[in-house]
matplotlib code that plots the C-alpha trace (Angstrom):
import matplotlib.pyplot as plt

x = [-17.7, -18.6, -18.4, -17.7, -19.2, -18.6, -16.0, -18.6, -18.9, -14.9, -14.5, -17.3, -15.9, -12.8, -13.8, -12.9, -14.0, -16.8, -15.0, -15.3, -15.8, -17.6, -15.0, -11.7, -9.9, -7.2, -7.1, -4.1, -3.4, -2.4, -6.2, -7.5, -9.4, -11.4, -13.6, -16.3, -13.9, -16.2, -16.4, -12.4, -12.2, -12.4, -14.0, -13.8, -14.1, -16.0, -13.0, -9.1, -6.6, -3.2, -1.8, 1.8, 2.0, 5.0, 5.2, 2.0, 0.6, -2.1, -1.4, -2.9, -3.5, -3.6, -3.3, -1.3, 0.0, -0.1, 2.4, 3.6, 3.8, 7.6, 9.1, 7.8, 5.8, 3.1, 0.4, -2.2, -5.9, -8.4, -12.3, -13.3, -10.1, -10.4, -8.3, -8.2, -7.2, -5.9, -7.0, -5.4, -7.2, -9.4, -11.3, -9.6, -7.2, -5.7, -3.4, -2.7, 1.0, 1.6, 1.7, 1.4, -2.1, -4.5, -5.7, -9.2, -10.9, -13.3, -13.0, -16.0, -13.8, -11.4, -14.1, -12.9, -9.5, -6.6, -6.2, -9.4, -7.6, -3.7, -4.8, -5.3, -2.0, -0.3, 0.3, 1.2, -2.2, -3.0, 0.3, 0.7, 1.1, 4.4, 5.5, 4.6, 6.3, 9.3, 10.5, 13.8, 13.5, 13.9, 11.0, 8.8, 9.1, 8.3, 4.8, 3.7, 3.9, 1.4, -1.3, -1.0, -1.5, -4.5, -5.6, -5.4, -6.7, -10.2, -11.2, -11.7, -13.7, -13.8, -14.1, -10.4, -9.8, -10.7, -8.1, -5.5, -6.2, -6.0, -2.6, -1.4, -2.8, -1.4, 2.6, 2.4, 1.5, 3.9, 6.6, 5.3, 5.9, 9.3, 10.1, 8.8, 11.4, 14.0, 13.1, 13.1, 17.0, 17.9, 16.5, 17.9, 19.5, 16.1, 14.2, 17.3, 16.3, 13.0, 14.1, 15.6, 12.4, 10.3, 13.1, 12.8, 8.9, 9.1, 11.4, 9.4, 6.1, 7.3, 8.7, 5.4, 3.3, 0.2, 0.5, 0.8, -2.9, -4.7, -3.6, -0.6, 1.0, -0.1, 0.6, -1.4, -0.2, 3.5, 1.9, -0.1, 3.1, 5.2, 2.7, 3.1, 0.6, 0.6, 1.2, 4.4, 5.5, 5.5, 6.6, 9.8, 10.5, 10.5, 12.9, 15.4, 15.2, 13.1, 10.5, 7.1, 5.5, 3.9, 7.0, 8.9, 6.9, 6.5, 10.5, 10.3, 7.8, 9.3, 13.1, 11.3, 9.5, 12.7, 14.2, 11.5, 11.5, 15.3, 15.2, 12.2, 10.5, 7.0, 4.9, 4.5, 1.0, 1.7, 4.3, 1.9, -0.7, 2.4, 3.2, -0.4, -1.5, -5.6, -4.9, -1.6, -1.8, -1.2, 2.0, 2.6, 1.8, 3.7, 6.9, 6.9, 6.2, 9.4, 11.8, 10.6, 10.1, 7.6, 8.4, 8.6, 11.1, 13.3, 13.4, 14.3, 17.1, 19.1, 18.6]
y = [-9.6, -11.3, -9.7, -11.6, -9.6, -11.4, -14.0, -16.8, -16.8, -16.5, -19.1, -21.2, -20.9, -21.5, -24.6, -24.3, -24.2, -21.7, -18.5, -18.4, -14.7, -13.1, -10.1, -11.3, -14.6, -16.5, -19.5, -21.6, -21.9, -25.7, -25.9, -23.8, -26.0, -23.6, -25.2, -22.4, -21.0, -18.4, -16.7, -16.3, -15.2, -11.5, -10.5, -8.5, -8.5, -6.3, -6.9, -6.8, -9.4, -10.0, -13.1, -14.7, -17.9, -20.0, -22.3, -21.9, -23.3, -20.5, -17.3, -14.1, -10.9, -7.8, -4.6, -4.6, -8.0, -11.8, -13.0, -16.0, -16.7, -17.6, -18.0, -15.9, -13.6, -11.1, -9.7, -6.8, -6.1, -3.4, -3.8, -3.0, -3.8, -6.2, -9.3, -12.4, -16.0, -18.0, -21.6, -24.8, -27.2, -28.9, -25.3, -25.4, -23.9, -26.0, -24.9, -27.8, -28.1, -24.9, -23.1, -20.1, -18.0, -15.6, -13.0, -11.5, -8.8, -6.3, -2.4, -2.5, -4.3, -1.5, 0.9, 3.4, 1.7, 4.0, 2.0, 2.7, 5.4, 4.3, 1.8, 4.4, 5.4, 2.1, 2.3, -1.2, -2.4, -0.5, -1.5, -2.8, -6.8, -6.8, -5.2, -7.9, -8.1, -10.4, -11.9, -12.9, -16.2, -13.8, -11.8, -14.6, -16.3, -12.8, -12.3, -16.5, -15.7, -12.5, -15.0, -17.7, -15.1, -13.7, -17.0, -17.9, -15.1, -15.0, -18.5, -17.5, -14.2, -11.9, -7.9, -8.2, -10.3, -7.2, -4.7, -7.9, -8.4, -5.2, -4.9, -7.8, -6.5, -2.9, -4.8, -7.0, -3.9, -1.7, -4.7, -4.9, -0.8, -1.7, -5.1, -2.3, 0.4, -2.6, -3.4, 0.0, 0.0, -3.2, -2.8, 0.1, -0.9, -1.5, 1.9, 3.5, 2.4, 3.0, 6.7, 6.7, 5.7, 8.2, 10.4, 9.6, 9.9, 13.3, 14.8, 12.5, 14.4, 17.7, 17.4, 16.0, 19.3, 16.9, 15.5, 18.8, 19.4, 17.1, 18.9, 18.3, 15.2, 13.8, 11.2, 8.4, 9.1, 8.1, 5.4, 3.8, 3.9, 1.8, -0.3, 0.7, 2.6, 5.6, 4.8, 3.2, 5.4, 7.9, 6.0, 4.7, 8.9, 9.7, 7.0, 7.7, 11.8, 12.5, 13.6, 12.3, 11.9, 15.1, 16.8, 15.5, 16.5, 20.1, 20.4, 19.1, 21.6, 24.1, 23.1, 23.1, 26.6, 28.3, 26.8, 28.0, 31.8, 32.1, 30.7, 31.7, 35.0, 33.3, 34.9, 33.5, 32.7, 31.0, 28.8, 28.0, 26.5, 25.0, 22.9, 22.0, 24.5, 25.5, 28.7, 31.3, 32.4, 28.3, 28.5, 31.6, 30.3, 27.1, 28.6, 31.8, 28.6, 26.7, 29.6, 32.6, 34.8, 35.4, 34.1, 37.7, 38.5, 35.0, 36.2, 40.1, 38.5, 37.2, 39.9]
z = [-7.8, -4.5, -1.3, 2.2, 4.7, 7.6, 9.3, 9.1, 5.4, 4.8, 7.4, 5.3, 1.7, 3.0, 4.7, 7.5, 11.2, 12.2, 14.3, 18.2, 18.2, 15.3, 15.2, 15.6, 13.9, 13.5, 10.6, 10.0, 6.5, 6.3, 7.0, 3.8, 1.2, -0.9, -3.4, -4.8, -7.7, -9.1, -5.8, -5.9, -9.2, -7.9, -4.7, -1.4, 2.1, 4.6, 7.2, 7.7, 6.7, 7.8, 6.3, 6.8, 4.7, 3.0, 0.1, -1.0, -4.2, -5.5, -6.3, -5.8, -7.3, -5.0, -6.7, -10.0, -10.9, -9.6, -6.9, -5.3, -1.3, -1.3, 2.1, 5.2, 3.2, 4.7, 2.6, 4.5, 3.1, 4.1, 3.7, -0.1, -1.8, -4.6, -4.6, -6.9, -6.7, -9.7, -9.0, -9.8, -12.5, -10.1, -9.6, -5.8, -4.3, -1.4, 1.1, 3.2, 2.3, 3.0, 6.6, 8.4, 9.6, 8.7, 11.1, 9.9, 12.0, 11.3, 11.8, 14.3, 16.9, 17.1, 18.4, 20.8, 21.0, 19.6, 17.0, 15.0, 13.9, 13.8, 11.4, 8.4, 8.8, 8.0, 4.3, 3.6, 3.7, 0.2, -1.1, -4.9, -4.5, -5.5, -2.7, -0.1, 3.4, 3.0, 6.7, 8.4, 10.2, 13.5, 12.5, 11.3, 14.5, 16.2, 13.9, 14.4, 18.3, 18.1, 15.8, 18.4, 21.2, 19.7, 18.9, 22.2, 23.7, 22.2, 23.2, 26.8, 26.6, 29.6, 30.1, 29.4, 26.2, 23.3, 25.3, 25.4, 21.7, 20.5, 22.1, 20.2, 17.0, 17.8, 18.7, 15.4, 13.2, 14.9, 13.7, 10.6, 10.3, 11.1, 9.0, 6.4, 7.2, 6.9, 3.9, 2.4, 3.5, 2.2, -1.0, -1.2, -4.9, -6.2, -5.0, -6.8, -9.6, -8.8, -8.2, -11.3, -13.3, -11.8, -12.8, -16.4, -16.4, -14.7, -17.7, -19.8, -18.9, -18.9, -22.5, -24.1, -24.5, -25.2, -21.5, -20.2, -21.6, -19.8, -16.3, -13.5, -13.3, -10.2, -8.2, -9.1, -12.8, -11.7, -9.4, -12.4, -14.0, -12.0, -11.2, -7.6, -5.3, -4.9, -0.7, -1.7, -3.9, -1.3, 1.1, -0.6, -2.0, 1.9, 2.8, 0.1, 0.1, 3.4, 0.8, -0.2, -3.6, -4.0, -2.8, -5.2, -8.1, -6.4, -7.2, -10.6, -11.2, -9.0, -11.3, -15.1, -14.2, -13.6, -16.6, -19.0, -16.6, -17.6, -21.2, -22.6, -22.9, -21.8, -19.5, -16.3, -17.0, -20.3, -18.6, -15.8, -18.5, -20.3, -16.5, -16.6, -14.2, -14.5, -13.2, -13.4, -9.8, -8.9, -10.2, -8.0, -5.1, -5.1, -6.8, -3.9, -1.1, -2.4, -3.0, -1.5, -4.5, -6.8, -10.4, -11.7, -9.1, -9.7, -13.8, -12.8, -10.6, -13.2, -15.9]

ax = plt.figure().add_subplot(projection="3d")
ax.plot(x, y, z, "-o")
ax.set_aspect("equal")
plt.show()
């Protein structure tokens, strides 16, 4: 697997212009004509992307499964993550009818700016490829403005071009947060479904005593699953019942422990292994944190 470590070399095997600041750029996408295949086969950066492009040609994998950029679609990368490029027959991947930009920064130019750490707490830039950032016309305009700012910005540098930047870059994520949040609501039909799924692998778990000896479901299991990550997963749980991932296992648990308490003659201890729970007084803890009681005292209740 390669690794691009710095804005020169993506700039280079992307053939395009060298940056103006070695930190911060901006590339238009009409201008991408990438030649080297083997390097796009699977690789990684040592920087930030943010890329909004339309009718593009290649596709790429990020995450789980291949997509295509269809109209006014946004696609977020962090340093490390792997990413591959399918290329077209000619071993290139040209993007010169398609448009839009691709702002690349490195986590060394947010330094002692707030958003060094705000950035971590975006979760779309670990989200499962499939669940790119689609765009209004409204918003797309909105997001094209903040590239050309930035572009702008950094070809005149002063002691006040990295503070004007970084506001830029701090406005266009905070929009993308949003455009997010909208798009949680208006596909509101499809996380149902979702919802639904995670349902059925949740009763699905729970009734396979196999499963329930290699340990707790966790997250990442009903992530891997659905072929989401385990960021969006959360993040879609919270906007349809104000609850995140491990919440929402917590009550299935929390649900199928008081079923076996009341219908079984189990020990608590035997169901606790049963859940997938290393240790008995687990189980205790979580089931007296949701419901106030102990699991003893929730059986003796109804007896």
């Amino acid at each position: 697997m390669r690794t691009i470590s710095s804005l020169s070399e993506f700039h280079r095997l992307l053939s395009i212009p060298p940056p103006l600041h070695p930190l911060v750029s901006v590339a238009m996408v009409s201008e991408i004509h990438a030649t080297d295949s083997e390097v796009w086969k699977k690789f990684s950066t040592d920087f930030y992307t943010i890329s909004l492009k339309n009718n593009i040609q290649s596709k790429i994998k990020y995450g789980q499964q291949y997509y295509d950029f269809d109209k006014g679609t946004m696609i977020f990368t962090a340093p490390k993550q792997i990413q591959f490029v399918e290329v077209n027959k000619t071993n290139t991947f040209n993007e010169t009818d398609g448009t839009g930009y691709v702002l690349m920064f490195h986590a060394d130019y947010l330094k002692k700016h707030p958003l060094q750490t705000t950035i971590k707490n975006y979760g779309f830039f670990s989200y499962a490829v499939n669940e790119a950032l689609h765009l209004s016309e409204q918003e797309e305009k909105n997001i094209v403005e903040l590239f050309q700012k930035i572009e702008k910005e950094y070809q005149h540098i002063d002691k006040h071009t990295q503070d004007i930047i970084l506001s830029q870059m701090d406005l266009l994520l905070n929009y993308c947060n949003r455009f997010y949040e909208r798009q949680f609501i208006t596909r509101k039909a499809v996380n149902n479904d979702l919802l639904s799924k995670i349902e059925q692998l949740l009763n699905a778990y729970f009734n396979d005593a196999e499963q329930q000896r290699n340990g707790l479901i966790t997250v990442e299991y009903l992530a891997n699953k659905l072929n989401i990550s385990a960021n969006y997963l959360s993040d879609m749980l919270r906007s349809l019942t104000g609850q995140n991932a491990q919440q929402h296992i917590h009550n299935k648990i929390i649900e199928v422990a008081k079923e076996k308490l009341l219908s079984t003659n189990l020990s608590v201890s035997e169901i606790a292994y049963e859940l997938g729970f290393e240790q008995p007084q687990s189980l205790n803890r979580l089931f007296k944190n949701k419901t106030k009681i102990s699991p003893l005292k929730y059986r003796k209740s109804f007896n």
